[in-house]
PQR file of N, CA, C, O and H, with PARSE charges and radii, in Angstrom:
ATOM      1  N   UNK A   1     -14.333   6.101  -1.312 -0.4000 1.5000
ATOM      2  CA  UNK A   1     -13.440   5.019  -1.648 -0.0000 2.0000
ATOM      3  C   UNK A   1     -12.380   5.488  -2.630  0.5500 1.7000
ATOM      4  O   UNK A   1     -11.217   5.088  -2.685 -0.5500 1.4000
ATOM      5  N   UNK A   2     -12.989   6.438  -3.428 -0.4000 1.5000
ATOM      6  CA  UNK A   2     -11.644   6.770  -4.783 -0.0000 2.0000
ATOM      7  C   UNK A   2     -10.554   7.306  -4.250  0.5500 1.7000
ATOM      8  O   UNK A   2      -9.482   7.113  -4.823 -0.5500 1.4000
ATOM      9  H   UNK A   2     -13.934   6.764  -3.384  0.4000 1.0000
ATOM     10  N   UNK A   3     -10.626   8.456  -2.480 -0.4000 1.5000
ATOM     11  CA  UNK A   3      -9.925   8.682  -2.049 -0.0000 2.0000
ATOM     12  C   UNK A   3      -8.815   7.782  -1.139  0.5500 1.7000
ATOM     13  O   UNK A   3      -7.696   8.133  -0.764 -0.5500 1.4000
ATOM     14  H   UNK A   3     -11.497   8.614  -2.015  0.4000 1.0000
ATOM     15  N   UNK A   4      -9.367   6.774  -0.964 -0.4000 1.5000
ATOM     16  CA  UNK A   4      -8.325   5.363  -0.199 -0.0000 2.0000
ATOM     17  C   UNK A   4      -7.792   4.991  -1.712  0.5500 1.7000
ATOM     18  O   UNK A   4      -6.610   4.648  -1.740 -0.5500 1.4000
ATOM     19  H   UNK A   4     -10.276   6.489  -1.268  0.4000 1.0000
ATOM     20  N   UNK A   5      -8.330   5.004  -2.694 -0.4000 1.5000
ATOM     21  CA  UNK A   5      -7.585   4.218  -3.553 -0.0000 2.0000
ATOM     22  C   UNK A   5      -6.226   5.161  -4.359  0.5500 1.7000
ATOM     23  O   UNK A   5      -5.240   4.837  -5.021 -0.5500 1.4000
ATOM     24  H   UNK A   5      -9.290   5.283  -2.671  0.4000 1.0000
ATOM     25  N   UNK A   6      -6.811   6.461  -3.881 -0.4000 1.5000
ATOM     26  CA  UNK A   6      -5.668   7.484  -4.698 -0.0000 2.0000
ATOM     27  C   UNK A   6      -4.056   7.258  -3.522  0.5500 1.7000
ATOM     28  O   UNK A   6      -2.860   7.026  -3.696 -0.5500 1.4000
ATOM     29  H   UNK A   6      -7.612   6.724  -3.343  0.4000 1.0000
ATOM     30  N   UNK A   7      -4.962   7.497  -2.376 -0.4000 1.5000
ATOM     31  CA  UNK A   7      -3.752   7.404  -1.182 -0.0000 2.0000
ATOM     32  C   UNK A   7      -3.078   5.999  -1.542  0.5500 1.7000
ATOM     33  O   UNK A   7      -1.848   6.004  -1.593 -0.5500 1.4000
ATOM     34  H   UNK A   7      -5.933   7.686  -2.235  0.4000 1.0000
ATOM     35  N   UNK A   8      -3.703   4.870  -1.781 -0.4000 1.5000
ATOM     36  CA  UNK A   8      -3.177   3.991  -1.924 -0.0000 2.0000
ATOM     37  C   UNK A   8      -2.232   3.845  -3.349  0.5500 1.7000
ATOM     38  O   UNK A   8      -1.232   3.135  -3.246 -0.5500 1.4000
ATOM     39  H   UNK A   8      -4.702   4.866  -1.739  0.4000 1.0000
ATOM     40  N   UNK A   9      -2.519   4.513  -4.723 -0.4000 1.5000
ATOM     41  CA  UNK A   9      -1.742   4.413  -5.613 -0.0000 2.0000
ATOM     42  C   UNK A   9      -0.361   5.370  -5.238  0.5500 1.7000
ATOM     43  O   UNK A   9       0.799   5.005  -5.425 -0.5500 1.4000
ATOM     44  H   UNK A   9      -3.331   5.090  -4.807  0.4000 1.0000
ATOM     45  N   UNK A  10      -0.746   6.553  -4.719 -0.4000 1.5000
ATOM     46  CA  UNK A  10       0.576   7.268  -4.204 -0.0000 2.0000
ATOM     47  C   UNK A  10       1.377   6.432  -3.595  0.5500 1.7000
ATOM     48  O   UNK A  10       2.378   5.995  -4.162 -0.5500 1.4000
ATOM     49  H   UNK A  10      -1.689   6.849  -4.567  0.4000 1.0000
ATOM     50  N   UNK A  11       0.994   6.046  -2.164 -0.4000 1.5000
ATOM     51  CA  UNK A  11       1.668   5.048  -1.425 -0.0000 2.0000
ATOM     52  C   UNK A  11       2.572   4.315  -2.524  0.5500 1.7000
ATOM     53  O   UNK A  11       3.524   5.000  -2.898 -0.5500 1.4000
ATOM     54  H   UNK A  11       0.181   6.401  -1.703  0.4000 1.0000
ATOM     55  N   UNK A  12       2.471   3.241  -3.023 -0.4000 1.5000
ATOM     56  CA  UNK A  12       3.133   2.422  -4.523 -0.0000 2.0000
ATOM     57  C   UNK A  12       3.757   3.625  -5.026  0.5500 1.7000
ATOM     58  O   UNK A  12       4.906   3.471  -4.614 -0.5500 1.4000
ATOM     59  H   UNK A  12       1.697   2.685  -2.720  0.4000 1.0000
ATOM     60  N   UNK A  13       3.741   4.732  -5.654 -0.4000 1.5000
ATOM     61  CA  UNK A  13       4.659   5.225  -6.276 -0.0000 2.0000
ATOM     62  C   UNK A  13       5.758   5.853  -5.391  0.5500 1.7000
ATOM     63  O   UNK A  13       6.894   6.183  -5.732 -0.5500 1.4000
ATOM     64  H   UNK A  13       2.807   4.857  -5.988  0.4000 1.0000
ATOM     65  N   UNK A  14       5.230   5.936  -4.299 -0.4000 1.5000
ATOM     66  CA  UNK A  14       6.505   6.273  -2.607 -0.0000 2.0000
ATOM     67  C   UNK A  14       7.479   5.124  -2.798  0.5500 1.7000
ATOM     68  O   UNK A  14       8.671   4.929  -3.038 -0.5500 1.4000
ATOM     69  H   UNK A  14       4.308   5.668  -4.021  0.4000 1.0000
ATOM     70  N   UNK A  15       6.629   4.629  -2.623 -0.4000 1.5000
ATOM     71  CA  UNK A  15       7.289   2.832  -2.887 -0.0000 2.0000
ATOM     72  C   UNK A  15       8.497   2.338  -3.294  0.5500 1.7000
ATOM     73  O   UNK A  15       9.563   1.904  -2.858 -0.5500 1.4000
ATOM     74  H   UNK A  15       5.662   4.788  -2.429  0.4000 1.0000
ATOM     75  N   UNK A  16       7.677   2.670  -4.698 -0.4000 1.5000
ATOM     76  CA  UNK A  16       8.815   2.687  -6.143 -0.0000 2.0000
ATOM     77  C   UNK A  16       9.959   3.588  -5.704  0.5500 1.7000
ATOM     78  O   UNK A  16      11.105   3.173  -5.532 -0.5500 1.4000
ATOM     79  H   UNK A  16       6.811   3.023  -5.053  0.4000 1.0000
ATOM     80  N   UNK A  17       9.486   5.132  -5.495 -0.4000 1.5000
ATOM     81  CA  UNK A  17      11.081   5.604  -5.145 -0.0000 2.0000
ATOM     82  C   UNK A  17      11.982   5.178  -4.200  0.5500 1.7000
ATOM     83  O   UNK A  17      13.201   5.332  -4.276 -0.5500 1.4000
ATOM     84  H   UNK A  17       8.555   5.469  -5.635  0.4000 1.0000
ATOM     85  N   UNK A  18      11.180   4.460  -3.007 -0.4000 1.5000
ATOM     86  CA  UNK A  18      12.251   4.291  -2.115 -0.0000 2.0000
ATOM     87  C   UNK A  18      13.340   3.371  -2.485  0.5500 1.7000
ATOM     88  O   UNK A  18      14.506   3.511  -2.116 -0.5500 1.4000
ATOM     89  H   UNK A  18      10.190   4.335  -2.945  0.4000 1.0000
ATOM     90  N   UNK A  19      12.986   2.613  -3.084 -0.4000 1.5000
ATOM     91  CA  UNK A  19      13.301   1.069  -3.902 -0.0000 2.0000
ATOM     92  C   UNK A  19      14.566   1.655  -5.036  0.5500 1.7000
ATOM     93  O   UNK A  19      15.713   1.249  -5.228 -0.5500 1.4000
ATOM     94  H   UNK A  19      12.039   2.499  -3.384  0.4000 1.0000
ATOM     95  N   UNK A  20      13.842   2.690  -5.606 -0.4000 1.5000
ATOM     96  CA  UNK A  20      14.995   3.525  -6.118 -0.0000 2.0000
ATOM     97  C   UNK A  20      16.276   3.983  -5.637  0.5500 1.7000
ATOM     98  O   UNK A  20      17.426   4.070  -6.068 -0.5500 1.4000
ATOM     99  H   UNK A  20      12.911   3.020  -5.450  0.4000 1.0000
ATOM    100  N   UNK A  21      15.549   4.281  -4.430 -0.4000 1.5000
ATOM    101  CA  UNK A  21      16.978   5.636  -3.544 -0.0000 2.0000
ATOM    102  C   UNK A  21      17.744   4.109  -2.708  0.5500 1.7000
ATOM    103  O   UNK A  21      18.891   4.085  -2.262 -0.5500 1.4000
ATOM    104  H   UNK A  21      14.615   4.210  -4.080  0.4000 1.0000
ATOM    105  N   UNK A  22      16.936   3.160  -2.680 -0.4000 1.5000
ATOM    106  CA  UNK A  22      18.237   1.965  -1.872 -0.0000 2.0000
ATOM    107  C   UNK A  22      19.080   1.500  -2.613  0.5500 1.7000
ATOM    108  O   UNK A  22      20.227   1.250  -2.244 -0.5500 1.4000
ATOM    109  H   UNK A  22      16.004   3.180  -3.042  0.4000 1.0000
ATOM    110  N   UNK A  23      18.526   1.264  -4.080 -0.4000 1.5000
ATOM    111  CA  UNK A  23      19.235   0.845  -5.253 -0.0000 2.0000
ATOM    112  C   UNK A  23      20.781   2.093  -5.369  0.5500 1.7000
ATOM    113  O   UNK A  23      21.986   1.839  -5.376 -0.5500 1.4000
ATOM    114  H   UNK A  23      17.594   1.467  -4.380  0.4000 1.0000
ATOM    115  N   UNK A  24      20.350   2.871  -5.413 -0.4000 1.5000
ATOM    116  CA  UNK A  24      21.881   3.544  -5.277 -0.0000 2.0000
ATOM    117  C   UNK A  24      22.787   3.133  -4.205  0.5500 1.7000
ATOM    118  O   UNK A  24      22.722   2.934  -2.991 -0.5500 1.4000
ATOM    119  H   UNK A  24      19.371   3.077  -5.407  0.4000 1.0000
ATOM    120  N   UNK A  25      24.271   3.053  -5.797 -0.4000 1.5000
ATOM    121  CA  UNK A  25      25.314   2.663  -4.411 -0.0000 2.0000
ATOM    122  C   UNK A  25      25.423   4.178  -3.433  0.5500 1.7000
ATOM    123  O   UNK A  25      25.495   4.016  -2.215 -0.5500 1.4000
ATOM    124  H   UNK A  25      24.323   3.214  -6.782  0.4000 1.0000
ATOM    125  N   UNK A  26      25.428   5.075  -3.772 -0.4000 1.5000
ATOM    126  CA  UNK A  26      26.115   6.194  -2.660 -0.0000 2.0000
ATOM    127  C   UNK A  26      25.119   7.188  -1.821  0.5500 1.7000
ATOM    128  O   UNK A  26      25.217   8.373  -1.501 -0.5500 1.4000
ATOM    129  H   UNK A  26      25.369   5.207  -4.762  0.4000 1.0000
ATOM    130  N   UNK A  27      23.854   5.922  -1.549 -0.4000 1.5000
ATOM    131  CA  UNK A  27      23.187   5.989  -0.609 -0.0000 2.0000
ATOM    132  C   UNK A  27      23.737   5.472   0.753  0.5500 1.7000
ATOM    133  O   UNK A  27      24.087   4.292   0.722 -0.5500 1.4000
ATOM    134  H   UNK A  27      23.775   4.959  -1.809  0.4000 1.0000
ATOM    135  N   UNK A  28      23.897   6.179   2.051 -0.4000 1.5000
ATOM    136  CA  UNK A  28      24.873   5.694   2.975 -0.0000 2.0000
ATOM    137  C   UNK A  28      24.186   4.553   4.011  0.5500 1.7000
ATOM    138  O   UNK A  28      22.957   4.510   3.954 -0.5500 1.4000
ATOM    139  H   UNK A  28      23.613   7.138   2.076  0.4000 1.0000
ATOM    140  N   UNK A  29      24.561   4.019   4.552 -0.4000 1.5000
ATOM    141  CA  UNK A  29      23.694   3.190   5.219 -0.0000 2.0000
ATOM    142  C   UNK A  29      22.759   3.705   6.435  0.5500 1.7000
ATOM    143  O   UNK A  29      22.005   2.824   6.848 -0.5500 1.4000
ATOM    144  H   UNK A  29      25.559   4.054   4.598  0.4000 1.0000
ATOM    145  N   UNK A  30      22.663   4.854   7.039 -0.4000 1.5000
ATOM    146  CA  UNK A  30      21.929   5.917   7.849 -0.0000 2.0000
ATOM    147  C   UNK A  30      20.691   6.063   7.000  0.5500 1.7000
ATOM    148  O   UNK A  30      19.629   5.865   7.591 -0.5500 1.4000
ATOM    149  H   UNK A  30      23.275   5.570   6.703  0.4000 1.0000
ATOM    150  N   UNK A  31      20.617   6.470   5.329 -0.4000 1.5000
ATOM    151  CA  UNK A  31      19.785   6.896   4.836 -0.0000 2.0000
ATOM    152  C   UNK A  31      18.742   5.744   4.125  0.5500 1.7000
ATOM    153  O   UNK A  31      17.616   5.916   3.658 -0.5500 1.4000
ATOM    154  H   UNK A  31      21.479   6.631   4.849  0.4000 1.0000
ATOM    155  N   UNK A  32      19.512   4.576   4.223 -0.4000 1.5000
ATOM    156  CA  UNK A  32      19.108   3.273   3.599 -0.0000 2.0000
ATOM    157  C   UNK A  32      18.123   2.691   5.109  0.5500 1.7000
ATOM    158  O   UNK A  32      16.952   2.481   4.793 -0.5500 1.4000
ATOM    159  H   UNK A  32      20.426   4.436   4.603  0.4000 1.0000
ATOM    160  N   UNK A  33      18.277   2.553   5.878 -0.4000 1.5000
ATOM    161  CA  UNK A  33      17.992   2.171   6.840 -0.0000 2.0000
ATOM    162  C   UNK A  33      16.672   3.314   6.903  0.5500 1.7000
ATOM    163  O   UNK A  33      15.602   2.718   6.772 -0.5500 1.4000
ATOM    164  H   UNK A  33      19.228   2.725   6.134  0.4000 1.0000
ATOM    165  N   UNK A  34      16.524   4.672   7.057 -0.4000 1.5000
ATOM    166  CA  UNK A  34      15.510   5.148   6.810 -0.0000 2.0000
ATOM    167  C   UNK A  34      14.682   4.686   5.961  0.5500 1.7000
ATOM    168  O   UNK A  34      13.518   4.442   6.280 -0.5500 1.4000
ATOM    169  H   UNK A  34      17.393   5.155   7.163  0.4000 1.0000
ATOM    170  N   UNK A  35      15.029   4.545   5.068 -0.4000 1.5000
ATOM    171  CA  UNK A  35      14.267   4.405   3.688 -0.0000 2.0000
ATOM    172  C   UNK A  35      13.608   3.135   3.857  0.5500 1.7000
ATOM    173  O   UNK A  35      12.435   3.117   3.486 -0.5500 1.4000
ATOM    174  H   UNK A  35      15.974   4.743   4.810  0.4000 1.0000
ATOM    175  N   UNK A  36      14.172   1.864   4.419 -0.4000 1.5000
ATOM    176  CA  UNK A  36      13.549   1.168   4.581 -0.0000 2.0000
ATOM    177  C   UNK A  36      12.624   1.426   5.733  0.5500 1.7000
ATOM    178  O   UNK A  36      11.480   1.801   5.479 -0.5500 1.4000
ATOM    179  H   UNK A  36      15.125   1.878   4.720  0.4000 1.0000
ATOM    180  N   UNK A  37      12.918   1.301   6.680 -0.4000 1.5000
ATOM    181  CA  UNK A  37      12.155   2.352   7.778 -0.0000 2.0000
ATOM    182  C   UNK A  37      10.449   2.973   7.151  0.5500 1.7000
ATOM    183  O   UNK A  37       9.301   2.812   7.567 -0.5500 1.4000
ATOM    184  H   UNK A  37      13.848   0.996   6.887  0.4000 1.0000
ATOM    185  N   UNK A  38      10.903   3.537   6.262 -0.4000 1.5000
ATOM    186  CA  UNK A  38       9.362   4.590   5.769 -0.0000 2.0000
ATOM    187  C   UNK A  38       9.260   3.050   4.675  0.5500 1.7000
ATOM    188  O   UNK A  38       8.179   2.563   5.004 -0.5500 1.4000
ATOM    189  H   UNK A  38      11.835   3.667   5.924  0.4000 1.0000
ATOM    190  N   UNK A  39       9.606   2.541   4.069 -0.4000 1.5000
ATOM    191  CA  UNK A  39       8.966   1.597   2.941 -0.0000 2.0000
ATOM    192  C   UNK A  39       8.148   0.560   4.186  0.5500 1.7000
ATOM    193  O   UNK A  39       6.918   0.511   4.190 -0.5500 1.4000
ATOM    194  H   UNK A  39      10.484   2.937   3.802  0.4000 1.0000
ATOM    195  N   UNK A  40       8.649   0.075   4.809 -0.4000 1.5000
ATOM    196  CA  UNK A  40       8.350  -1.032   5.587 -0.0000 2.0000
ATOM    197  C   UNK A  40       6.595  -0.340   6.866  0.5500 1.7000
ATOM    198  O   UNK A  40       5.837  -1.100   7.468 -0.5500 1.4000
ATOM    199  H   UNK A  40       9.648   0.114   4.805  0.4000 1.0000
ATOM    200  N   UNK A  41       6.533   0.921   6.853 -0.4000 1.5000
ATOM    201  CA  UNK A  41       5.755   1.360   7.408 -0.0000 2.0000
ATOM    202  C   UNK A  41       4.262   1.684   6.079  0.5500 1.7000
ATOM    203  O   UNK A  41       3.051   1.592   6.280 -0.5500 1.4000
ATOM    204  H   UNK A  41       7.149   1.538   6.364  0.4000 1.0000
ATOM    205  N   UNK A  42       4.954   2.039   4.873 -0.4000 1.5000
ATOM    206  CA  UNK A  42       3.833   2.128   3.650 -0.0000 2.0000
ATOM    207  C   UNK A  42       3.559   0.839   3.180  0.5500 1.7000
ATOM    208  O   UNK A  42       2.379   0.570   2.955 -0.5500 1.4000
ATOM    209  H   UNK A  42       5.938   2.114   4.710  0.4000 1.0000
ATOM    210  N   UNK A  43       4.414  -0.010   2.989 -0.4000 1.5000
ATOM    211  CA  UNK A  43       3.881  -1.578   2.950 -0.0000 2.0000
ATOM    212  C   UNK A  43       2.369  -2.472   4.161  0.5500 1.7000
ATOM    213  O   UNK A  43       1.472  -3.274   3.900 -0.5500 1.4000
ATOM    214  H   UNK A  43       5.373   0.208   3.172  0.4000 1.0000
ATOM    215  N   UNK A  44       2.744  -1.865   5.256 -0.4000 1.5000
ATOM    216  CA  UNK A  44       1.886  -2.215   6.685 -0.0000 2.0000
ATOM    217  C   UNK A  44       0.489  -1.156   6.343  0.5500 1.7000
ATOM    218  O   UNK A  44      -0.624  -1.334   6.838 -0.5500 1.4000
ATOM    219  H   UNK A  44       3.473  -1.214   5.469  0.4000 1.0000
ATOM    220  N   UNK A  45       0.713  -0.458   5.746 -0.4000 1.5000
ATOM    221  CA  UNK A  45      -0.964   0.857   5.818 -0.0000 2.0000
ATOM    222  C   UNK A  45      -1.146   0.442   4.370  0.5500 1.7000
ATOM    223  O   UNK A  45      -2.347   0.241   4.188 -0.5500 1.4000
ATOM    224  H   UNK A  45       1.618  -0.313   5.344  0.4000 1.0000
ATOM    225  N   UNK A  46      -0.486   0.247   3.338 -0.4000 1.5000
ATOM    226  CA  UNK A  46      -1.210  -0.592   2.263 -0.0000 2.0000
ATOM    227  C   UNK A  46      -1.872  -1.783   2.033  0.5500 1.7000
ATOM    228  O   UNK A  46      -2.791  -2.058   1.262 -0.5500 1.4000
ATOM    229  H   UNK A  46       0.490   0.411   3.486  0.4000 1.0000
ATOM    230  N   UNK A  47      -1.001  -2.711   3.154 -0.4000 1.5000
ATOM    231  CA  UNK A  47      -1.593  -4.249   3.635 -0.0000 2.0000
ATOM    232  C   UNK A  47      -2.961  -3.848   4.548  0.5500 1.7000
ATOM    233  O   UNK A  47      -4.060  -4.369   4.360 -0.5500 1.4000
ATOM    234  H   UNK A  47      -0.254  -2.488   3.781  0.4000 1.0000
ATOM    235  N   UNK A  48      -2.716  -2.954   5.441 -0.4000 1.5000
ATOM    236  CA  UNK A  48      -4.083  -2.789   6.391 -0.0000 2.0000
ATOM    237  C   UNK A  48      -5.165  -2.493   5.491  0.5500 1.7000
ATOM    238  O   UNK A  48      -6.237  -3.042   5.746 -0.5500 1.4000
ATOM    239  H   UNK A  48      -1.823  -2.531   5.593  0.4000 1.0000
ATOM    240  N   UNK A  49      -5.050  -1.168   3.739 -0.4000 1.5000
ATOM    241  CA  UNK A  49      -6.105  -0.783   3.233 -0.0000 2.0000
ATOM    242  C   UNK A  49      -6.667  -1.952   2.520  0.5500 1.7000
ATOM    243  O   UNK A  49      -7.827  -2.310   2.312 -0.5500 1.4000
ATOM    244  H   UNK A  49      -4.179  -0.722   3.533  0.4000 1.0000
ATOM    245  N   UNK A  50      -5.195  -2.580   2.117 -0.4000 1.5000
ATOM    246  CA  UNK A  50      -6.137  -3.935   1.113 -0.0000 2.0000
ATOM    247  C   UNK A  50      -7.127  -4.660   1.798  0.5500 1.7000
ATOM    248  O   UNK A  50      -8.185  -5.045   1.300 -0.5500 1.4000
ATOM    249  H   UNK A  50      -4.253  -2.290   2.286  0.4000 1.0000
ATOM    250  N   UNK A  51      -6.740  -4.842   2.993 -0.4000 1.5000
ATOM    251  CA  UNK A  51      -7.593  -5.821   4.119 -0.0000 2.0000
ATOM    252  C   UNK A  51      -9.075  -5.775   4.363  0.5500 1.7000
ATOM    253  O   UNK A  51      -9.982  -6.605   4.418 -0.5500 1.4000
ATOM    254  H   UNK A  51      -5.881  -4.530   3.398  0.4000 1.0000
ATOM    255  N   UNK A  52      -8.922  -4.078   4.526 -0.4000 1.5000
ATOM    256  CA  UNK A  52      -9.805  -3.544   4.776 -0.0000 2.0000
ATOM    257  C   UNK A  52     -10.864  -3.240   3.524  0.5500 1.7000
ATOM    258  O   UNK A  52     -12.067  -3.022   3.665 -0.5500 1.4000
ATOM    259  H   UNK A  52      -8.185  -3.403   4.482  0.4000 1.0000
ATOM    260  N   UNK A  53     -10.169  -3.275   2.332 -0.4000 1.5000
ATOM    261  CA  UNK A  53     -11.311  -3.372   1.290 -0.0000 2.0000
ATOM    262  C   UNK A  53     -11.723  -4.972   1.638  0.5500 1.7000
ATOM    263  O   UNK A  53     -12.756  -5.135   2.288 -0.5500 1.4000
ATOM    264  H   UNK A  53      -9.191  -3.451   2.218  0.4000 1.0000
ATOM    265  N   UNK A  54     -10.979  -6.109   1.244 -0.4000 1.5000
ATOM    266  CA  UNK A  54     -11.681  -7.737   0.811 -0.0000 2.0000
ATOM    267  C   UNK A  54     -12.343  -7.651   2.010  0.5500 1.7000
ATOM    268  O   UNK A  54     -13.213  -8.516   1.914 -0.5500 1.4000
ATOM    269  H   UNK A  54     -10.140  -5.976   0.716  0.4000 1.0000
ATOM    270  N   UNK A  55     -12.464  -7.064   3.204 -0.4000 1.5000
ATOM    271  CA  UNK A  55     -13.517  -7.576   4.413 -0.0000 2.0000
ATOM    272  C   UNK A  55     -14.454  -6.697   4.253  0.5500 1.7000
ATOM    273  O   UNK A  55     -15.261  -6.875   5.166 -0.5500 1.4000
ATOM    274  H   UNK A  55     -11.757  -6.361   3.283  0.4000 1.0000
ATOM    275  N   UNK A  56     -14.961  -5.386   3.226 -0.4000 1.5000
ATOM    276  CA  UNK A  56     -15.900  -4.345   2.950 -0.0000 2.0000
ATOM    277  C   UNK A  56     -16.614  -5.748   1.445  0.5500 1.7000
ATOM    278  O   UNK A  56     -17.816  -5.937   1.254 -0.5500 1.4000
ATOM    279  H   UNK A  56     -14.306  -5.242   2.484  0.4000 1.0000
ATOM    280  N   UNK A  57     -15.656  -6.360   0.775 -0.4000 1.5000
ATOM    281  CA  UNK A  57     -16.061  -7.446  -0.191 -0.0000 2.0000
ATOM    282  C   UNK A  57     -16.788  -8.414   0.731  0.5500 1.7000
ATOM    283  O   UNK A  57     -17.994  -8.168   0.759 -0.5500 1.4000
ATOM    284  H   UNK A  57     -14.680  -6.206   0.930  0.4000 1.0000
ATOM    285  N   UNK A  58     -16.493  -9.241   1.343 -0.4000 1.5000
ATOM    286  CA  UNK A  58     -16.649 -10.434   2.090 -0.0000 2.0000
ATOM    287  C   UNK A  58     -18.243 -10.198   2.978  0.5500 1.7000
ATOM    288  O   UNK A  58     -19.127 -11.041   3.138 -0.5500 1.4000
ATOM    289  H   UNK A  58     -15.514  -9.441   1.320  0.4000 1.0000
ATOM    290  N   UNK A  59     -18.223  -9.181   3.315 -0.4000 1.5000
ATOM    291  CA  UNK A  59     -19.491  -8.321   3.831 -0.0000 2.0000
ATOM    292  C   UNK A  59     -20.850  -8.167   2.652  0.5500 1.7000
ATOM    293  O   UNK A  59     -22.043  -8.400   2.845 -0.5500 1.4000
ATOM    294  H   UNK A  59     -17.505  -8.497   3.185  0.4000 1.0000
ATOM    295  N   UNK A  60     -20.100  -7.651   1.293 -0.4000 1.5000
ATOM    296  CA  UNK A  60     -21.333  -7.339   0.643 -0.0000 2.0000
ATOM    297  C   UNK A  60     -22.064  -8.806   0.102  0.5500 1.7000
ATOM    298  O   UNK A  60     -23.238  -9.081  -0.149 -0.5500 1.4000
ATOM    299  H   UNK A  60     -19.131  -7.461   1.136  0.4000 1.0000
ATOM    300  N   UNK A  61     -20.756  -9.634   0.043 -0.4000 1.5000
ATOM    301  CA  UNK A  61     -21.367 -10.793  -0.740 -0.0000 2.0000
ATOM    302  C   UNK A  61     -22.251 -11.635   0.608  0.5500 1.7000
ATOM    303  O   UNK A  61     -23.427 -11.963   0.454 -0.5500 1.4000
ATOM    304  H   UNK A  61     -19.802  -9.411   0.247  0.4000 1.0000
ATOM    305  N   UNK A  62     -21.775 -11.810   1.425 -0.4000 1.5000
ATOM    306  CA  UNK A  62     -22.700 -12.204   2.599 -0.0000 2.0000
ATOM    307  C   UNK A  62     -24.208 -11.262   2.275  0.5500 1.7000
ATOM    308  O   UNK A  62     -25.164 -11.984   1.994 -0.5500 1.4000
ATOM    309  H   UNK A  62     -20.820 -11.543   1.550  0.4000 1.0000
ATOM    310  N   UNK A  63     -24.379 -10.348   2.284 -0.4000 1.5000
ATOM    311  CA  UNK A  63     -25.494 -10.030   2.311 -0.0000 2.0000
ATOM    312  C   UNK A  63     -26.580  -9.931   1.558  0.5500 1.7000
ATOM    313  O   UNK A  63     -27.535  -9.155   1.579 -0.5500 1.4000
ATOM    314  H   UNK A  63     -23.602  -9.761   2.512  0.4000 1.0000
ATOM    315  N   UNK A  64     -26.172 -11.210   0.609 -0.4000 1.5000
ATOM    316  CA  UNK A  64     -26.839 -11.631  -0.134 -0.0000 2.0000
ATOM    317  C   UNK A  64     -27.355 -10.155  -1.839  0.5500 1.7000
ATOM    318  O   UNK A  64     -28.377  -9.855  -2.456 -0.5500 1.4000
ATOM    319  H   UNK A  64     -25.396 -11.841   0.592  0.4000 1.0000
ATOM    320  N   UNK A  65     -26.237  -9.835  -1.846 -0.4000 1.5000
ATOM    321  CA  UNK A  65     -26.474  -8.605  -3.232 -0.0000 2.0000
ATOM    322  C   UNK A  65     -27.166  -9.373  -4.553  0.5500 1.7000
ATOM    323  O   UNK A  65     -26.508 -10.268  -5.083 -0.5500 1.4000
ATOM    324  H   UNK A  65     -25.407 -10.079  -1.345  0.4000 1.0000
ATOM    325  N   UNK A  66     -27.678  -9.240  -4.761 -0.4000 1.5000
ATOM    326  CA  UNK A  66     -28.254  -9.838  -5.684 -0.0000 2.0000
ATOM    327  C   UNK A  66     -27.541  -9.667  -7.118  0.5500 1.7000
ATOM    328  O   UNK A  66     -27.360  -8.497  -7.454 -0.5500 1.4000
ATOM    329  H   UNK A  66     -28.212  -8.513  -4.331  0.4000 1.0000
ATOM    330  N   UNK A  67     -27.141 -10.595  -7.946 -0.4000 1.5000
ATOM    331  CA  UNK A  67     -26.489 -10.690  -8.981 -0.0000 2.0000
ATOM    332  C   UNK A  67     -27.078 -10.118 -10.385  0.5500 1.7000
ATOM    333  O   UNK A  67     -28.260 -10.178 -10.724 -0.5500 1.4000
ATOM    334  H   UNK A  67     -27.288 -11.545  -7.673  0.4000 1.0000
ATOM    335  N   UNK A  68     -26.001  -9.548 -11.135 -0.4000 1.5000
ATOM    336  CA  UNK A  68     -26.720  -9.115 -12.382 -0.0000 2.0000
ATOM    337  C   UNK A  68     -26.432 -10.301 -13.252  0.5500 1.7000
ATOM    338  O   UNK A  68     -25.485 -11.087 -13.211 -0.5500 1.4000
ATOM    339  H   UNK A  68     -25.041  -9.499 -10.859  0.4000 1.0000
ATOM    340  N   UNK A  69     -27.509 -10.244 -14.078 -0.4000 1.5000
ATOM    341  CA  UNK A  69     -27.083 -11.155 -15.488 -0.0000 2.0000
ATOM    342  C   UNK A  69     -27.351 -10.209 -16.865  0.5500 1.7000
ATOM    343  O   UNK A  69     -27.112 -10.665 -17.983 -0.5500 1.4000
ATOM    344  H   UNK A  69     -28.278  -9.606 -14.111  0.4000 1.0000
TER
END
């Protein structure tokens, strides 16, 4: 799991730069359009990992884990 969660913090800092490189004005619109392109594809595999953890959640609590106090 620490390894989905590392891929997943990278992913976010991809993120962040792309968000960066659109923010420039004398980014051309060829390279902006990429950029969104790759953001809009790391947004969809970050939404799929989150998913995929709360339904690995939704699973354990169904199975009755027994609670600490």
């Amino acid at each position: 799991m620490a390894e989905n969660q590392m891929k997943l913090e990278e992913s976010f800092e991809r993120l962040d730069q792309i968000l960066a490189g659109l923010e420039r004005p004398e980014v051309s619109l060829e390279d902006s359009f990429a950029l969104y392109q790759e953001g809009m594809k790391l947004l969809k595999l970050c939404n799929d990992s989150i998913d995929k953890v709360e339904k690995e959640l939704i699973i354990l609590g169904e199975n009755g884990e027994p609670d600490e106090l």
